[in-house]
C-alpha positions as CSV (number, residue, x, y, z in Angstrom):
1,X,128.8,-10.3,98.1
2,X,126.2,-11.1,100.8
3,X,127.8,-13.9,103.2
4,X,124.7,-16.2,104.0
5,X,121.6,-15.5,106.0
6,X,120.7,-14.9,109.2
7,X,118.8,-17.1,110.8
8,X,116.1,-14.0,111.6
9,X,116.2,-12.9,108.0
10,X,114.9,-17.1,107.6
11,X,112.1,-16.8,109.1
12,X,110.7,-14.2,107.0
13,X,110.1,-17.2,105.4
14,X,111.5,-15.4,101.5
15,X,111.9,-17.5,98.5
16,X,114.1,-16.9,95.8
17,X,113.1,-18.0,92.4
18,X,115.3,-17.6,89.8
19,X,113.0,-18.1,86.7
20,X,113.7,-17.4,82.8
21,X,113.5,-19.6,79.4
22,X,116.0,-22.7,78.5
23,X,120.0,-21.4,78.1
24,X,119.5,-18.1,79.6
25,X,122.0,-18.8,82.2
26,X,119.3,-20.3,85.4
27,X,122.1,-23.1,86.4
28,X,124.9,-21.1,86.1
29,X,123.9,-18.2,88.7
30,X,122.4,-20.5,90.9
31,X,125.2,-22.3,92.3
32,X,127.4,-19.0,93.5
33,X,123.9,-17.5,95.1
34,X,123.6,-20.7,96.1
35,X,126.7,-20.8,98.4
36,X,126.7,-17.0,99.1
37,X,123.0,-17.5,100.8
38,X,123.9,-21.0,102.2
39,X,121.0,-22.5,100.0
40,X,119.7,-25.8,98.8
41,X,118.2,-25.9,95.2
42,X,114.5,-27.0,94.2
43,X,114.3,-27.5,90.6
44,X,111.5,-26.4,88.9
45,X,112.2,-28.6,85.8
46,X,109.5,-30.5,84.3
47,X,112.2,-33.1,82.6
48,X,115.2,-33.1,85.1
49,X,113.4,-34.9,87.4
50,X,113.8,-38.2,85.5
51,X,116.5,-40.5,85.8
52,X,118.2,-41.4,82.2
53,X,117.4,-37.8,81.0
54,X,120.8,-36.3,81.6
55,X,121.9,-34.6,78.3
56,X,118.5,-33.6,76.9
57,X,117.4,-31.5,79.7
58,X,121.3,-30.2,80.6
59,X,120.9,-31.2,84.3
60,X,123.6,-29.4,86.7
61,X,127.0,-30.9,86.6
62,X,128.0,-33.7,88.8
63,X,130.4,-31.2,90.7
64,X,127.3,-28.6,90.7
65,X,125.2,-31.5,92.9
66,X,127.7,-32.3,95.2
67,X,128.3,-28.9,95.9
68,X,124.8,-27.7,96.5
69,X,121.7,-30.0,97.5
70,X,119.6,-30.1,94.9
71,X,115.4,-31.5,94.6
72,X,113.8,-33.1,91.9
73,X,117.0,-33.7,89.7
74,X,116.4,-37.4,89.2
75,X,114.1,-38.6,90.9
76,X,111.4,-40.4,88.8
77,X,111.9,-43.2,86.5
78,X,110.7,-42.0,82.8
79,X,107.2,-43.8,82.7
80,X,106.4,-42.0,85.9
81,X,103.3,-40.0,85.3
82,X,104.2,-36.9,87.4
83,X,101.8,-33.4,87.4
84,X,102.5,-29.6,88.4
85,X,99.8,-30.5,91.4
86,X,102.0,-33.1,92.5
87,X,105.3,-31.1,91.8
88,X,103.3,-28.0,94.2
89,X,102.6,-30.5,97.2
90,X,106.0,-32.2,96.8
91,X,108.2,-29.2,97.0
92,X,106.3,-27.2,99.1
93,X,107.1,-29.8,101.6
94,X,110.7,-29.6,100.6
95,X,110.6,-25.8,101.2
96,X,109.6,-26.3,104.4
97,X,111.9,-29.2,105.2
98,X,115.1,-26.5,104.0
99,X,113.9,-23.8,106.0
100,X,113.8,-26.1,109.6
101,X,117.4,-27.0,108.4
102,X,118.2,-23.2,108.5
103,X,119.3,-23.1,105.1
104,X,117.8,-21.0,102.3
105,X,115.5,-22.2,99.6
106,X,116.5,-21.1,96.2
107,X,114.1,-22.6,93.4
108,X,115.5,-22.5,89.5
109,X,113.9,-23.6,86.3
110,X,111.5,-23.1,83.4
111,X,108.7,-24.6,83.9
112,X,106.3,-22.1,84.0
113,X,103.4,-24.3,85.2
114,X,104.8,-25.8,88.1
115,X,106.1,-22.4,89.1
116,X,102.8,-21.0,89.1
117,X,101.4,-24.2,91.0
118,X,103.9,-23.9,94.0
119,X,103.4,-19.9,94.5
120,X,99.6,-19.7,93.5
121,X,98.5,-23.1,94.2
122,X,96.4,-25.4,92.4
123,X,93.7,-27.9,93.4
124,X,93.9,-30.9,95.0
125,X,94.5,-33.6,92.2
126,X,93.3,-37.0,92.5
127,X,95.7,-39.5,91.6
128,X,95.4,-41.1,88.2
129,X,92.8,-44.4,88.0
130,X,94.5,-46.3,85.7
131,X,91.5,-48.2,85.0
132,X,89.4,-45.0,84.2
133,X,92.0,-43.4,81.7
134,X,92.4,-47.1,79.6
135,X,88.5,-47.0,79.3
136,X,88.6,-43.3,78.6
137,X,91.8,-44.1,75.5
138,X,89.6,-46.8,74.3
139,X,87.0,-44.5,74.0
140,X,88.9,-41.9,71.8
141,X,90.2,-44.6,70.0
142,X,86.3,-46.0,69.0
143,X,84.8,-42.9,68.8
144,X,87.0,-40.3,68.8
145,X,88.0,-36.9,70.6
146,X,85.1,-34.8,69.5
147,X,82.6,-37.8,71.4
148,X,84.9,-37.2,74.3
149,X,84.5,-33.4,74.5
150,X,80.2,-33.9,74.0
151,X,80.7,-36.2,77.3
152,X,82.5,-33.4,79.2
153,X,80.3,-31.1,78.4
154,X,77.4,-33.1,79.9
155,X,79.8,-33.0,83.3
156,X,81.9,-29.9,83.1
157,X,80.2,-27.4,80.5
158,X,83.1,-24.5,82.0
159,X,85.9,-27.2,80.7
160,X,84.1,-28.2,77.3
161,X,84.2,-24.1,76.7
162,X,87.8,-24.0,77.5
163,X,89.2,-27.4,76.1
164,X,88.0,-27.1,72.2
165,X,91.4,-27.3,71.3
166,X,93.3,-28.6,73.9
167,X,95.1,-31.8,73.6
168,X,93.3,-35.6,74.1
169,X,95.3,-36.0,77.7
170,X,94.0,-33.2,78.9
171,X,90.2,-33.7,78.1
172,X,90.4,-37.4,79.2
173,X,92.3,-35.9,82.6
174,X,89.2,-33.5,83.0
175,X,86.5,-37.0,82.3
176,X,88.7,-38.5,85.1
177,X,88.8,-35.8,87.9
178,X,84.6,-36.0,87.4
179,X,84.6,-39.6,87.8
180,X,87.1,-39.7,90.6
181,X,85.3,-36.8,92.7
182,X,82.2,-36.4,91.2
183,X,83.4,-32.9,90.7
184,X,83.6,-31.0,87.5
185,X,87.7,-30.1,87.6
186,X,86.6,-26.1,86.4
187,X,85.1,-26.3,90.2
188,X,88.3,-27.9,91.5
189,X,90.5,-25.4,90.0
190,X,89.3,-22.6,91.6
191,X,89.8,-23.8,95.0
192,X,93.9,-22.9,95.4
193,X,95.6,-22.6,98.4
194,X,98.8,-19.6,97.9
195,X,102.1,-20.9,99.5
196,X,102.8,-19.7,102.9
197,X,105.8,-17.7,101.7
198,X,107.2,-15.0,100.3
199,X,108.2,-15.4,96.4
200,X,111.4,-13.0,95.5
201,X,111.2,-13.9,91.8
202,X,113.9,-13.0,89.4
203,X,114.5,-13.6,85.6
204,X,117.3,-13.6,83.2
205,X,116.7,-11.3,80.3
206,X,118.9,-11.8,77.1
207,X,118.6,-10.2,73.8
208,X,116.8,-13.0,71.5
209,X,118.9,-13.7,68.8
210,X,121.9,-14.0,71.6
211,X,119.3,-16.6,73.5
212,X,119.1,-18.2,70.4
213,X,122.4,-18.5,69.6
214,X,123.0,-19.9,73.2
215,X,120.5,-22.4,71.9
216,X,121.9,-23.3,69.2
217,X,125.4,-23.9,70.5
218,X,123.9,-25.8,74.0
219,X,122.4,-28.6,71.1
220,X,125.2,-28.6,69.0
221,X,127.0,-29.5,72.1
222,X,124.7,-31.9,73.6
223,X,125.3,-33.8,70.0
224,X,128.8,-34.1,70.6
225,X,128.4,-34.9,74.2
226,X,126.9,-38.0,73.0
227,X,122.7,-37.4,73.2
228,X,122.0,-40.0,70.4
229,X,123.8,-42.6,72.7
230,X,121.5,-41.6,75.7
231,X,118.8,-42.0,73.7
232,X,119.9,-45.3,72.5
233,X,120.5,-46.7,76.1
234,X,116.9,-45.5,77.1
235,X,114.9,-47.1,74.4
236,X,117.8,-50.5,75.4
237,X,116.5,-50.3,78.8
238,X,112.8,-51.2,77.2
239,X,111.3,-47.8,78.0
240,X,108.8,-47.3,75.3
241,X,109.6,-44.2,72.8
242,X,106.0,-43.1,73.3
243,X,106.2,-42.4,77.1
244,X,105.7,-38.3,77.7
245,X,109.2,-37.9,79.1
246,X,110.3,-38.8,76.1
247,X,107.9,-36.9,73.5
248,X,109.6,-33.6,74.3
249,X,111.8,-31.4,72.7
250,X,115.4,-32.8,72.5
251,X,114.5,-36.8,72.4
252,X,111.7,-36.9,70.5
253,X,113.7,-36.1,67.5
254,X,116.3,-38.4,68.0
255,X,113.7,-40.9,68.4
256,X,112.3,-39.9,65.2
257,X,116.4,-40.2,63.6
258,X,116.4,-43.7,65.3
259,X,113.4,-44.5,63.6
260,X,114.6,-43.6,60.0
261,X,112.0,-40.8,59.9
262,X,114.3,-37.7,59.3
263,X,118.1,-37.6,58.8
264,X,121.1,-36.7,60.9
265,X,120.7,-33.2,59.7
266,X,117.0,-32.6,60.5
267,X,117.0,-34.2,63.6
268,X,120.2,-31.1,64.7
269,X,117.8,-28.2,63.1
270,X,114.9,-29.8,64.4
271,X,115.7,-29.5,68.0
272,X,117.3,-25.7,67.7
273,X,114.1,-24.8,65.6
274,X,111.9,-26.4,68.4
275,X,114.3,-25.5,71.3
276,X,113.8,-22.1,70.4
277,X,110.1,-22.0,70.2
278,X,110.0,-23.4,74.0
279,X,112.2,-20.9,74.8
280,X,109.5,-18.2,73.2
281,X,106.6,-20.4,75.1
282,X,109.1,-19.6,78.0
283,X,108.9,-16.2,78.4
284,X,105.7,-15.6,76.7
285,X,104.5,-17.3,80.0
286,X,106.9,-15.2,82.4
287,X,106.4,-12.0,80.9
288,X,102.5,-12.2,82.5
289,X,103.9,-12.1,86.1
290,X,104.1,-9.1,87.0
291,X,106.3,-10.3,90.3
292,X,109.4,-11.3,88.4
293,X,112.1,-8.5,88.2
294,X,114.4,-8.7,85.3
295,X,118.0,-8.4,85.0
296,X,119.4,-8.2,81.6
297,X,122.7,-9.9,80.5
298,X,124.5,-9.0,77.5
299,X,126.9,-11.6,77.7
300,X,128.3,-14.9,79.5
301,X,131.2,-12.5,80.6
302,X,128.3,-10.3,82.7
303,X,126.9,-13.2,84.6
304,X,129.0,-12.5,87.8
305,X,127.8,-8.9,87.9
306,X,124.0,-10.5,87.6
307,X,125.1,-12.6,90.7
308,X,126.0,-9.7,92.7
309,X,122.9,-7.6,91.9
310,X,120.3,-10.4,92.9
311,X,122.2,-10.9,95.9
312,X,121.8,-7.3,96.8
313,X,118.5,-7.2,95.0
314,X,117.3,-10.5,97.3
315,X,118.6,-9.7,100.8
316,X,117.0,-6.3,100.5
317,X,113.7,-7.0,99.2
C-alpha cells in the first residue's frame, strides 16, 4: 500500500473521488485510502449533511469520524434549504483549505448533481427570496403549475422548453433567479467555472441483483437499528414532515407508517423497492462520465483488494 503523499505529488493539486450508487461500498473504502493517502473526507451526500438524519442516510460510524475529518456530515439543521451551487462553492473552499493543510482531499458520495457541480461548475446562484417563492407558491396554488410555466416562458423561453415536466420547485426556482437578476437562469447556466483541479474519479461496480441485495439487507438493518424511532424524535423536535430533507427515500415512508397511510410491511418493501430505484438513478447518472474508472467487486470479502488497486490506480494517474 501507498504510505501517504508527498507533499510535491500535493500540489498537483489531484482529487480523488470515489463515486458509485447507495450500498456499493463508498464508506467502507474510503476510510483505509483515507489513512493510506493522509486524507480528509468531503462528502458529496445530499442527505448526510443534516443533523438528525443519522440512520436514513447510513452516515460513517462515530469511530469512522474521529478517525478521519470528514465535511458536510452534519452540518445543516433539516429545514435548511441547501443547493448543489451552494454545495460547489462550499467545498471547493474546503478543498482548498485541505490542500494548505498538506493533507489530501478524498471526496465520497452519490450525489450525482453536486459531483458534477464541484468538477464542472455551475452558475452563480442567488440566494433564495423568501418573499418571492411564497408569492410564487401562492400562485401555483390559485392558478396552478401550467399558469406558472406560460409566465416562464414570457422570461426564459430556453427553460419553458426544458421544464414541461419538471417538478413545481424547480419552475418556481427558475421564476425566482429572473426576478432576482433579471436574468433568464438557461443564460445563467451556461456561464460555469471548472474547478481548479484535477478530478481522479473512481466507481464501485457491483453485479445488480448483489447491489440489491446489499440494499435490501442495509434497510432491513437500519429497521432494527431503530429508524422508526429517529423518525419519531425528528417530527418530536417540531420539524414539519413536509420539509425536503425529509421527503426522500428512507423517511418519507416512515412518515407515511406514522401517519397510518401504509402498514409496517409496506413501509420495509417500500424503501427497498425505492432504495433500489435511486440506486438505478445512481448509476444511470455516473455511467455518462466518461472520467470515472470502474473497479468491479464481487463481494464484501474483495473490498481490500479494491483498496489496493485505487491506491495504485490514484498515485499513478
Amino acid at each position: 500500500m501507498v504510505n501517504n503523499v508527498s507533499s510535491k505529488f500535493l500540489k498537483l493539486k489531484k482529487v480523488l473521488f470515489i463515486v458509485g450508487p447507495t450500498c456499493s461500498g463508498k464508506s467502507t473504502i474510503s476510510i483505509p485510502i483515507a489513512i493510506n493517502l493522509n486524507a480528509e473526507i468531503v462528502s458529496a451526500d445530499s442527505r448526510q449533511i443534516y443533523k438528525l438524519l443519522d440512520i436514513g442516510t447510513a452516515k460513517p460510524a462515530s469511530n469512522d469520524l474521529s478517525t478521519i475529518k470528514h465535511h458536510f456530515i452534519s452540518e445543516l439543521n433539516i429545514d435548511e434549504e441547501f443547493s448543489a451551487g451552494e454545495y460547489s462553492k462550499r467545498a471547493r473552499q474546503r478543498i482548498d483549505e485541505i490542500f494548505h493543510r498538506d493533507k489530501q482531499p478524498i471526496v465520497v458520495g452519490g450525489s450525482g448533481l453536486y459531483i458534477t457541480a464541484l468538477i464542472d461548475g455551475i452558475f452563480d446562484s442567488p440566494p433564495v427570496d423568501k418573499n418571492i417563492r411564497h408569492k410564487l407558491y401562492e400562485l401555483y396554488e390559485q392558478s396552478g403549475r401550467a399558469n406558472l410555466l406560460e409566465y416562464l416562458k414570457t422570461i426564459d423561453f430556453e427553460s419553458y422548453q426544458k421544464m414541461q415536466q419538471a417538478t413545481v420547485r424547480r419552475i418556481i426556482r427558475a421564476i425566482e433567479v429572473y426576478e432576482l437578476t433579471g436574468k433568464p437562469i438557461s443564460l445563467l447556466q451556461k456561464q460555469r467555472k471548472s474547478a481548479d483541479f484535477e478530478p481522479i474519479m473512481i466507481g464501485l461496480n457491483w453485479d445488480r441483483e448483489k447491489l440489491y441485495d446489499r440494499i435490501n439487507q442495509r434497510v432491513d438493518w437500519m429497521i432494527q437499528s431503530g429508524l422508526i424511532e429517529e423518525v419519531k424524535h425528528i417530527l418530536a423536535q417540531g420539524y414539519s414532515p413536509d420539509v425536503l430533507a425529509l421527503q426522500t427515500v428512507g423517511y418519507k415512508e416512515v412518515i407515511d407508517f406514522l401517519q397510518g397511510k401504509i402498514d409496517f410491511n409496506d413501509m420495509v418493501e417500500l424503501i427497498k423497492r425505492n432504495t433500489r430505484r435511486y440506486a438505478k438513478r445512481q448509476l444511470t447518472w455516473f455511467r455518462h462520465d466518461n472520467r470515472i474508472r470502474w473497479f468491479d467487486v464481487k463481494d464484501e470479502k474483495e473490498l481490500d483488494k479494491v483498496v489496493e488497486r485505487i491506491l495504485e490506480y490514484f498515485v499513478n494517474s
